[in-house]
N, C-alpha and C positions, 0 to 999 in steps of 0.2 A: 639892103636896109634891115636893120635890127627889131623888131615889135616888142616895144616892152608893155603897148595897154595905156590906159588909166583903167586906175581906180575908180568906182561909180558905189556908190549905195545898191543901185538897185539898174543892172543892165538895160534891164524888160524896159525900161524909158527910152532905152536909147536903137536900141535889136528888137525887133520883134521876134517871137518865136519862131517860127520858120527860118529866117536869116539867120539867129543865133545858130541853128541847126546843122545851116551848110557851112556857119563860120569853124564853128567846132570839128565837122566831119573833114574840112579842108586841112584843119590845123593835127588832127591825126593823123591825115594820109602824106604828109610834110617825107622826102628823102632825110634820110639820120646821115648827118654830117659829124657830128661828135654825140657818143653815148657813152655811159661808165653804170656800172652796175649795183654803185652806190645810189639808194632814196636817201631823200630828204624831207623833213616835215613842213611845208609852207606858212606862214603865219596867218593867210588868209584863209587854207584849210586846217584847220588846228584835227590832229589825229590821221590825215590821210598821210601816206606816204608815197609822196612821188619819184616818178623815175630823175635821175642827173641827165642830161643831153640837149641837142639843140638839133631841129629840124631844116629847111629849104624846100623852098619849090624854083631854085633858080636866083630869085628876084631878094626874095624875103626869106628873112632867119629869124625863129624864133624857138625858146625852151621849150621841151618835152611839156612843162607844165601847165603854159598857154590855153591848153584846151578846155582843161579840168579849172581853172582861174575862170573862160568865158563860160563854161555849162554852168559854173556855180556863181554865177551872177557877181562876180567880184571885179572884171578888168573888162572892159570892151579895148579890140585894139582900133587903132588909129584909122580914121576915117576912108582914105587912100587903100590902105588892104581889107579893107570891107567892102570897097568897090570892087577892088582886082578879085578878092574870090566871086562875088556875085556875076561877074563878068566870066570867070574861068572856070569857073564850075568843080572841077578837081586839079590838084598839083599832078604835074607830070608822076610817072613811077621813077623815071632816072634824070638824073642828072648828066649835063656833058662835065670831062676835067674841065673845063674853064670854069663853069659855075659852080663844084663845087671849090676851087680855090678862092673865083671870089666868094666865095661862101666862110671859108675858112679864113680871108681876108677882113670880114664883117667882124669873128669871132675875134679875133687878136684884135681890133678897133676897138673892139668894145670892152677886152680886157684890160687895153691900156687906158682906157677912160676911167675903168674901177680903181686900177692902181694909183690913180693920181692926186 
């Protein structure tokens, strides 16, 4: 599954501080499935520069970006992976080959969505 968030005004409605805390910490310690050493400027951080890449703990894929989006009160992700971290506490450190291809599997789905 792919995490893309919503958008929210204001997260603190929806996370409370603590959960935001282990949402964040979970979504850094993600297995790097694709990384490229190009940043990019987000629209919703105007002046940060974040890393290109995408994360996995297996289940769920998500951008390098994700993090620094939920610390800075701009995206809560989707209800389901707010459970599964509070439930799981931290992502694995590896991945098996199966998860990461379906992992890399997610990525090309979701390229072919953009291209369409």
């Amino acid at each position: 599954k792919y995490i893309t968030g919503q958008m929210h005004q204001n997260v603190k409605d929806k996370l409370s501080e603590a959960d935001t805390a282990k949402v964040v910490s979970y979504l850094r310690s993600g297995v790097v499935i694709l990384a490229d050493r190009g940043k990019y400027e987000h629209p919703e951080l105007p002046g940060e520069h974040l890393q290109v890449g995408e994360l996995s703990d297996g289940e769920y894929v998500w951008s390098m970006s994700m993090d620094r989006l939920v610390e800075a009160g701009k995206v809560t992700p989707d209800d389901d992976f707010i459970q599964h971290v509070l439930k799981n506490g931290q992502p694995p450190k590896e991945l098996t080959q199966e998860q990461r291809e379906a992992a890399n599997e997610v990525l090309r789905a979701e390229a072919r969505k953009a291209s369409q």
